[in-house]
TIBA-81984 format. One record per residue (C-alpha): residue in one letter; x, y, z. Coordinates in steps of 0.001 Angstrom, whole numbers, plus 524288, in hexadecimal, padded with zeros to 5 digits. Layout:
BEGIN
AXYZ ...
# end
This chain:
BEGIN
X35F33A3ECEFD84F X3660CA43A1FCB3E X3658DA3F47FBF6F X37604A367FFC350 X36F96A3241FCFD8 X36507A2C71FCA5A X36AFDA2574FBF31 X3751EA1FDDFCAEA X36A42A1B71FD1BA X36432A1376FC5C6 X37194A0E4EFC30D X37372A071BFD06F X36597A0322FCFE1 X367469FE09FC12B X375029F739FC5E8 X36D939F0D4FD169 X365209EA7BFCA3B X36F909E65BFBF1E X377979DF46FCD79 X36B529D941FD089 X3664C9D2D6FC298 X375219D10BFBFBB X373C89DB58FB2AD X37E809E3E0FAFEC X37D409F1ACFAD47 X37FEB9F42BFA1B5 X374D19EB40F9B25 X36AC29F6EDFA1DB X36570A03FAF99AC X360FEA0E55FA00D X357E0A15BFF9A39 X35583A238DFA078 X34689A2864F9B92 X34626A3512F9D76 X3373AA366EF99A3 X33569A3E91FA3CE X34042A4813FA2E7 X344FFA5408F9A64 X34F0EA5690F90D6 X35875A5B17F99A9 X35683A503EFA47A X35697A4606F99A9 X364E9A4CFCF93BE X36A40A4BBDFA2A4 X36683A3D0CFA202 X36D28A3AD0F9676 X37A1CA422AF9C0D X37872A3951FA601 X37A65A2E46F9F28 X36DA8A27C3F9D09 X36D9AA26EAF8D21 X360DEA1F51F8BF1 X354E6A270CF8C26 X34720A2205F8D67 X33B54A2B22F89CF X32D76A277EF88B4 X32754A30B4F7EE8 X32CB0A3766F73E2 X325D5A4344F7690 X32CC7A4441F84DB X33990A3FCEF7ECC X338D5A4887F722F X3413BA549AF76E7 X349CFA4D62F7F65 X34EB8A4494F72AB X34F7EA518AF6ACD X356E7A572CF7413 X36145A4B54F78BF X363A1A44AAF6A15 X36950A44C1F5D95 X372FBA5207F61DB X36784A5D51F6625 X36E41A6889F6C2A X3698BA658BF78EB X36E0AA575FF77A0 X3760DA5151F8294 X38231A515DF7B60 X3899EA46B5F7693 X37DD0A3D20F7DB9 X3734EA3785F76F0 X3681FA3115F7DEE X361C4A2505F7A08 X35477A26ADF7B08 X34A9BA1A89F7CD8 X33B1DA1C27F7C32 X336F5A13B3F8773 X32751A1851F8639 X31D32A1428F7DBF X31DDDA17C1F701F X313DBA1BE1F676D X31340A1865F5A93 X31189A2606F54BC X31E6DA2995F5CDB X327D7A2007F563A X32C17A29E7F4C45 X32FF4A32A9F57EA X3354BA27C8F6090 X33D21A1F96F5659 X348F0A2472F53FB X34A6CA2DF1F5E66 X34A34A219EF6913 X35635A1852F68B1 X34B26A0E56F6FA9 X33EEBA0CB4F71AE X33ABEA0403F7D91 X32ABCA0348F7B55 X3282A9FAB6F6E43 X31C9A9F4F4F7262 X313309F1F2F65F7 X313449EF47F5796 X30EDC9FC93F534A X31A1FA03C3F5AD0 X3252F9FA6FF556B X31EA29FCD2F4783 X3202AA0B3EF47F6 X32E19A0A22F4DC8 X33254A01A6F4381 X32BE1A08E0F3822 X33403A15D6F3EF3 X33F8AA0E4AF4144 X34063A0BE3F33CB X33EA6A16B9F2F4F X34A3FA1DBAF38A2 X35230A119AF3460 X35423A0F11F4278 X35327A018FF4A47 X34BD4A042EF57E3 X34EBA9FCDEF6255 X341E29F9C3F6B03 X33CA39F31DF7770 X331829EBE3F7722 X327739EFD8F80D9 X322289E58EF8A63 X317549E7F8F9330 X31B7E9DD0BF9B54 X314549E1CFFA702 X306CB9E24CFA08F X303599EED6FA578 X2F89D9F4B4F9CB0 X2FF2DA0220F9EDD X30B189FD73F9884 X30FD29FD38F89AC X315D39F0B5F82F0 X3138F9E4A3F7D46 X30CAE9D9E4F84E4 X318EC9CDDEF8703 X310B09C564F8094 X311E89CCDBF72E7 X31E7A9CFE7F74CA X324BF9C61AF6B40 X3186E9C9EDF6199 X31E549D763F6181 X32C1D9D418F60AF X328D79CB22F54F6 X324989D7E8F4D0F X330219DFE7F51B1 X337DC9D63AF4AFF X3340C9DB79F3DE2 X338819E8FBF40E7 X345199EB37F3E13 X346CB9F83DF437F X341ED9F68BF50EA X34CCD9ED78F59CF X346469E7EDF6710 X351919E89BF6EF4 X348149E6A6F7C0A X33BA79E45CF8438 X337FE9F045F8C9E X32D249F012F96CF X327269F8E9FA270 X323B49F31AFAF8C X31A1D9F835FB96B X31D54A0847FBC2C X31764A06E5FC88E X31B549F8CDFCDF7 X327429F5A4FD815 X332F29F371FD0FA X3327C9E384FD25D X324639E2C7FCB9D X32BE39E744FC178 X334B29D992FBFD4 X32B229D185FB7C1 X329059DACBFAEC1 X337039DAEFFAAFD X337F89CF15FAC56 X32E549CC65FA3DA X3355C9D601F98BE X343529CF5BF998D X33A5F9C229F9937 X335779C749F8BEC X341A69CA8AF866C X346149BDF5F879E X33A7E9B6CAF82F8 X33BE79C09EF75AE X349129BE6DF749D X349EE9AF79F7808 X33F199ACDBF6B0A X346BF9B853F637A X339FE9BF59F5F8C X343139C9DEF5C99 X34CD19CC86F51D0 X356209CCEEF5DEE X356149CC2CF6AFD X352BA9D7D1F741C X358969D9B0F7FF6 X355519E65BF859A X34A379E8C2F90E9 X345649F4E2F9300 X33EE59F4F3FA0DB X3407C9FB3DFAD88 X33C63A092EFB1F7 X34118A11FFFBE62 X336AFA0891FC6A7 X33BCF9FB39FC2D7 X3498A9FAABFBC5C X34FE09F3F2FC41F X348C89E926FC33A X349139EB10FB50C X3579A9E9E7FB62A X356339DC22FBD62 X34E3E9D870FB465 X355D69DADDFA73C X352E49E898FA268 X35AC49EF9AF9A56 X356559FA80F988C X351B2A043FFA3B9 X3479BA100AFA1BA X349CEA17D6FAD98 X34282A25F8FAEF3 X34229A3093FBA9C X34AC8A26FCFC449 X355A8A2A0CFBAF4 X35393A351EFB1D5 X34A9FA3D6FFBCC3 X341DCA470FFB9CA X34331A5438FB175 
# end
């Protein structure tokens, strides 16, 4: 399929699941991560419309930001893309990261949001986050056990330069799409429970969950924000 066909595709499949949750539209981001593709790929998806951009290391995403922001030559012009890390970040790669990332969708421990805030600061920039959940309990995955999740939102509230807007979470890569539902579940159930004893200097609202595999269950299941790879963006 091209690069139009496929993005059709993921709309009807997006606005399916919006008629059957009774969501509308417009409360859905789509993020297209284009980890896997090159510069040129990447500039075709943002022609294309998709403005969000999700990248997973800042080594793989270095020459694609230098190239697409802040007016290069071989910019695409008059579009700039908003670029989100969705992967886990390292500590020594904040200085790299912040800054260069309108988001970042894997806060998952004290160290990280020290580092971020200390960089933050120093930018005079206010980051807005996700709080990573490993609601699943998969040893393979990154993020805060739910059980010190209000622990860790307690210290964010001291940091004036990072914002939680959101929870984000990863289910199973290699489960049916269904076995996917408590998990998510289980991140919009967290959101509430932060929000309803206002841990937080304000609410969040954002969740960051659902992949190519399992977003449209996502989408039934509150997400608002989508990370979708190959199925959309292809392949360079």
């Amino acid at each position: 399929m091209t690069l139009f066909e496929r993005i059709e595709t993921v709309e009807k499949r997006i606005a399916e699941a919006c008629r059957r949750s009774g969501r509308e539209r417009q409360g859905i981001n789509l993020i297209a991560v284009t980890k896997y593709v090159g510069i040129e790929q990447t500039k075709s998806v943002l022609q294309a419309g998709l403005l969000h951009l999700g990248e997973n290391r800042w080594q793989d995403a270095q020459a694609k930001w230098q190239s697409m922001t802040g007016g290069q030559e071989d910019s695409v012009a008059g579009i700039e893309p908003i670029w989100h890390f969705i992967g886990s970040l390292q500590t020594n790669k904040v200085k790299d990261v912040i800054g260069r990332f309108t988001y970042i969708h894997s806060l998952d421990r004290l160290s990280l949001a020290q580092a971020i805030e200390r960089r933050a600061e120093q930018l005079g920039i206010v980051v807005p986050c996700f709080i990573q959940v490993n609601v699943s309990g998969e040893d393979s995955k990154h993020g805060l056990a739910p059980e010190e999740l209000h622990q860790f939102a307690g210290e964010l509230a001291g940091m004036p330069h990072i914002e939680p807007i959101g929870l984000m979470t990863m289910a199973a890569l290699d489960g049916e799409a269904e076995q996917s539902r408590p998990v998510f579940r289980g991140l919009r159930q967290l959101r509430d429970d932060l929000n309803a004893q206002a841990v937080l200097r304000k609410p969040v609202t954002d969740l960051s969950m659902g992949m190519s595999g399992d977003f449209e269950v996502a989408v039934e299941e509150g997400a608002t924000w989508l990370r979708l790879g190959t199925m959309l963006v292809g392949k360079s």
